[in-house]
N, C-alpha and C positions, 0 to 999 in steps of 0.2 A: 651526462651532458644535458643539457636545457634542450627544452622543444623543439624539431625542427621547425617550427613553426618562424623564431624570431630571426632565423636566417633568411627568410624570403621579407628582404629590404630592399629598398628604392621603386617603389610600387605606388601610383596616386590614386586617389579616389575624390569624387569632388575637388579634383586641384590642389590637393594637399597629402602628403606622403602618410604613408599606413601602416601604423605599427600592429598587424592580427590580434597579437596578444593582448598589447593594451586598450585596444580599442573595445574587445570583451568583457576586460575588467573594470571598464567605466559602465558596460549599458549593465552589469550584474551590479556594479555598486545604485545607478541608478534605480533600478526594479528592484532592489531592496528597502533602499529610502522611500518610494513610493510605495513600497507595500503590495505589489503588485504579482501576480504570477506570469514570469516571464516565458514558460513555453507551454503550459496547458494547467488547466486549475485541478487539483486531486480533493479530493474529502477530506486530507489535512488542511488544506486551504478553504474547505469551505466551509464545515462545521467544530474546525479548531483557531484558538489565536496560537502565532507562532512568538514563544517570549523572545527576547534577548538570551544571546549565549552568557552564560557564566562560566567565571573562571574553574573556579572549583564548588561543585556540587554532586555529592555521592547521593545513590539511591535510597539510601535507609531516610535522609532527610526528606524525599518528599514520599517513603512510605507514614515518616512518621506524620507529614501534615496533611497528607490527604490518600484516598481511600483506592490502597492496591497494595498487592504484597511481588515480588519479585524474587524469582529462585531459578539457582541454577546447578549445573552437575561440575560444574567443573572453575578451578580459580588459576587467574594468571594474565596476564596482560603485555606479552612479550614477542608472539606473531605479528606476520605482517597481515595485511590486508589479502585475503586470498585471490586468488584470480578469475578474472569475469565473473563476479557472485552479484547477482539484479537485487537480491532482496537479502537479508539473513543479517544476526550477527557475526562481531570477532570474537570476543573474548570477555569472559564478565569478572569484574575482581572490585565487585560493590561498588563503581561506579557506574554515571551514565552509559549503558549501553554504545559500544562501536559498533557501526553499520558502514559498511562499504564493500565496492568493488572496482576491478579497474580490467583496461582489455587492453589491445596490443595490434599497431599499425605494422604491417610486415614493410618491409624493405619496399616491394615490387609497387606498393602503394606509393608510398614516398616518392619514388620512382616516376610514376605518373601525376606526380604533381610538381615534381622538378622539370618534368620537361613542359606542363602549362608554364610554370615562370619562365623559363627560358625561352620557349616561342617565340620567335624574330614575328610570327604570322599572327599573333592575338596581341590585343588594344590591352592598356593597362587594367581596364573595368570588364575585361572577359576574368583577364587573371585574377581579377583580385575576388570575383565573383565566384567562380570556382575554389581555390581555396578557401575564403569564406563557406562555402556549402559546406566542403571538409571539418572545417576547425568547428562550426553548429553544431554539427554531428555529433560529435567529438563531446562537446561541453555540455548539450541536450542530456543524452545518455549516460554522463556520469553523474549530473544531477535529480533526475527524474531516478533513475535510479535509486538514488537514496530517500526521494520522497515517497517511491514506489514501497519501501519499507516500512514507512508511517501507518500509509494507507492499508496497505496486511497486517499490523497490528490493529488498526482501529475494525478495520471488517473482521477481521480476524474472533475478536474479543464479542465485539455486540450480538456476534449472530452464532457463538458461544456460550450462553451463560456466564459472558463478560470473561473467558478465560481464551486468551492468545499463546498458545505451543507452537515453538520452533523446533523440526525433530529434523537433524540433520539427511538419513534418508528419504524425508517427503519434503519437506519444503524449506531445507535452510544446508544443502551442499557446502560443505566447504568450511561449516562454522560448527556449533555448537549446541546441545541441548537448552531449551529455554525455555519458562514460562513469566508469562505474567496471570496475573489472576489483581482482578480490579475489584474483586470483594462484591459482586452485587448481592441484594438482599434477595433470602430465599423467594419471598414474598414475588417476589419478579421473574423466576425461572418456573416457568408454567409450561408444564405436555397437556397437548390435548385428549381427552377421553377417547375421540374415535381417533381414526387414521382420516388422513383427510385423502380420499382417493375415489376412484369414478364409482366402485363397487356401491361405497358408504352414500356417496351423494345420491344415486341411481333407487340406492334402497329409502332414499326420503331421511336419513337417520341424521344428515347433518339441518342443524339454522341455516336457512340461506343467509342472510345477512351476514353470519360470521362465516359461511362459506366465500362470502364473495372477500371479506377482507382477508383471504388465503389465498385471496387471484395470483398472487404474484408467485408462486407455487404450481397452481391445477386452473386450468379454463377449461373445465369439463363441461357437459349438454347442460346440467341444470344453470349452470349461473348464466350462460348465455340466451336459457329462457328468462331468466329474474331482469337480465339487463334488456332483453331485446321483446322477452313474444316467444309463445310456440311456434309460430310462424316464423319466426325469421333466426331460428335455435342454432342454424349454423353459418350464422354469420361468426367471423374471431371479435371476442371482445379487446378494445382497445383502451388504453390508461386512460384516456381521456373519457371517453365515455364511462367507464367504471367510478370516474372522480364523479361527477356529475351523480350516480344513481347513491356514491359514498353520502356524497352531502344530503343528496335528500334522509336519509337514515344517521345526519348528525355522525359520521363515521369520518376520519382524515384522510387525507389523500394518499394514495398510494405512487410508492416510487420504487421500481424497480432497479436492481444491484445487479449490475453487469460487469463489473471490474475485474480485469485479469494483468497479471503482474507474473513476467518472465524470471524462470529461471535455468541453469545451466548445469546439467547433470551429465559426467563424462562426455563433456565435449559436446556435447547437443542442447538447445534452448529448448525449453517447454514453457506453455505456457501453464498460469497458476489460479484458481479462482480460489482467493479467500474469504467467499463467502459461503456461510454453510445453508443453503436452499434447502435443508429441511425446516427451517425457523421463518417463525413473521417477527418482525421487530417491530415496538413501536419507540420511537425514537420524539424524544422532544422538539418543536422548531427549535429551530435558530444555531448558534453554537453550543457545547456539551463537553468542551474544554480546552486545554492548552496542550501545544505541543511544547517541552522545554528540553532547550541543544543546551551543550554544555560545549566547551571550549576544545574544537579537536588537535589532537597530538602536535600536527603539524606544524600547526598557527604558531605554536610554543614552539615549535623545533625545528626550523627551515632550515633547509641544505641549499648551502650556495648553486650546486649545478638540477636544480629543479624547477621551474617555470611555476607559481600559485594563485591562485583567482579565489578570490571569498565572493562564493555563490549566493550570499544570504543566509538566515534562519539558520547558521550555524555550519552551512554545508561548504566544504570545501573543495577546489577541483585542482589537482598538480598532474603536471606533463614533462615529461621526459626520456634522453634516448638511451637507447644502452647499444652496446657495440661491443667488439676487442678489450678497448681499457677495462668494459666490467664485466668480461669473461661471459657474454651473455651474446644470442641473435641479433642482430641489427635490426633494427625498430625500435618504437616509443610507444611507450606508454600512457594512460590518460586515468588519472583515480579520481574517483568520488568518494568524498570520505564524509561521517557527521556523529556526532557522540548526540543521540537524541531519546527521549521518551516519549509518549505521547500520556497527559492524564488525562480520565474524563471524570471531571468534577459533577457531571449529573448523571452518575450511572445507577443509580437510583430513582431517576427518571426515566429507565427503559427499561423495557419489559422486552420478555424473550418465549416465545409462544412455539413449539416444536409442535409440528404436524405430521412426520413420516418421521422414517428411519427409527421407527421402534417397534416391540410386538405390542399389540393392544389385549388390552385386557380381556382374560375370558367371558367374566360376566359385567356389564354394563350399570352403571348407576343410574337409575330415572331420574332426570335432572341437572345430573353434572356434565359439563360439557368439557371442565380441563384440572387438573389437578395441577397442585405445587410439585416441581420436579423431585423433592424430599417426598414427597408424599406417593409418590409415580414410583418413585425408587423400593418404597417400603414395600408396595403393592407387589411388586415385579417381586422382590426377594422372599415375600411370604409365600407367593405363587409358586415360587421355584423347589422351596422347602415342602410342601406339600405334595408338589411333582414328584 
């Protein structure tokens, strides 16, 4: 059955009757046309363009025109969409990757929004206000959702060695093994020679200057003398002032990666940070490539008793009830679905500079401050062999 949503009729708003659902899929057609991010802007929106969906486009054609390889363990294309899944794939069978998830309004909820319609005691613009909150809700989180997916592959990959893993028990429930691997050039996957940590800076062994473009890592005593003064050492150093001491030593600005993206493991939300905080990235201004949706299942294939919103950039949102007739709990449903990749045409524009999360070499090179991670790698296994 279709939404509850389209049975709450005879409802005005500004003097004119209010259809919930349609009135949704005018302000997402509009924020689409405008190009605009309609409930909060992600790192896909702000260092990718988002193409036009295409009807048909298999992965192999944009490995073959631009630079990333795509693998996976498993083929098939015949699951549903899993349930409550915030980030992760469905299923891979050499085309554009499926991303989605969808959650579930119980009855009791329903319930308390049947009886705001009903209210003999609230104005039509309480009603309609309150279920509007509901249906936001509703359409927020099935979309951000799937953009939430972008944004863990793009952090995922840069702060990587350009290589984004979806491994079903850590960060992708419900779906599938996965990788993308965007090819960056070895030239660009650099470990640093020391460990970047209080011991190393304490003992003078690190550059300050390249200590400090590690801030976003360690604000240990030394950099907060470099920034501030012996005198004033324990003061917290803050971005802004660190941009200011960057520029005077010709260094770019630092921006720190805060982003975390929920997911749902046996019934409980966690939250996700896909970014890996042993790494500094230096990342080019401006954009660094496209995100491209391809045409999802649904669009092609609608079912008369389902409710559908084309969210933009390819993402779709469908709502619907189940009950009795389909041998299922009473409540409805709400999916976010998008068949998406993200490329990054300048990944060979960023560098990826690992400061922790390794052993450090026994003995020290006078001079070198960071090896190619081939070269980090060679060291470590002759080490080993010797061991």
């Amino acid at each position: 059955m279709k939404s509850i949503y389209s049975t709450f009729t005879g409802l005005f708003k500004d003097g004119k009757p209010i259809d919930f659902l349609a009135t949704w899929k005018k302000t997402l057609d509009k924020a689409s046309e405008r190009e605009v991010a309609l409930f909060q802007k992600t790192y896909s929106d702000e260092w990718f363009d988002w193409e036009a969906p295409q009807l048909s486009l298999r992965a192999e054609g944009i490995m073959g025109k631009y630079h990333l390889r795509v693998m996976a363990t498993l083929i098939g294309d015949e699951s549903p969409t899993p349930l409550r899944r915030s980030d992760g794939f469905d299923i891979w069978n050499e085309e554009i990757p499926r991303v989605g998830h969808k959650f579930f309004m119980k009855a009791s909820t329903y319930r308390k929004l049947l009886e705001v319609y009903k209210s003999p005691f609230l104005k039509d613009g309480q009603k309609v206000k309150q279920i509007e909150k509901t249906l936001r809700n509703d359409v927020e989180n099935a979309y951000l959702g799937c953009k939430d997916t972008a944004d863990f592959m793009i952090l995922k990959a840069i702060s990587n060695f350009g290589v984004c893993r979806f491994i079903p028990s850590i960060n992708n429930p419900g779906g599938r093994e996965f990788e993308i691997d965007y090819l960056m050039d070895e030239a660009n996957k650099l470990v640093s020679a020391l460990l970047w940590n209080d011991a190393n800076s304490k003992a003078g062994k690190l550059d300050i200057i390249l200590t400090l473009t590690m801030i976003v890592i360690r604000r240990d005593i030394t950099i907060r003398e470099a920034a501030y003064g012996k005198d004033k050492s324990g003061k917290v150093v803050t971005i802004p002032d660190l941009n200011t001491l960057f520029a005077d030593n010709g260094l770019p600005k630092v921006r720190e990666i805060t982003r975390l993206v929920g997911i749902e493991k046996d019934g409980e939300r966690e939250p996700l940070d896909p970014w890996n905080h042993n790494m500094i990235v230096f990342k080019p201004a401006g954009k660094i490539g496209f995100i491209q949706p391809s045409i999802e299942d649904n669009e092609l294939f609608e079912e008369d008793n389902v409710d559908y919103m084309n969210a933009g950039n390819g993402i779709r949102i469908a709502k619907w009830r189940t009950g009795e007739s389909t041998g299922q709990k009473a409540g409805e449903y709400t999916q976010g679905s998008a068949r998406l990749i993200p490329v990054i045409t300048e990944i060979n524009g960023i560098v990826c500079l690992q400061v922790r999360g390794f052993e450090e070499p026994e003995e020290a090179v006078e001079g070198v401050t960071f090896y190619t991670k081939e070269q980090f790698d060679q060291k470590a296994a002759a080490a080993s062999l010797v061991g």
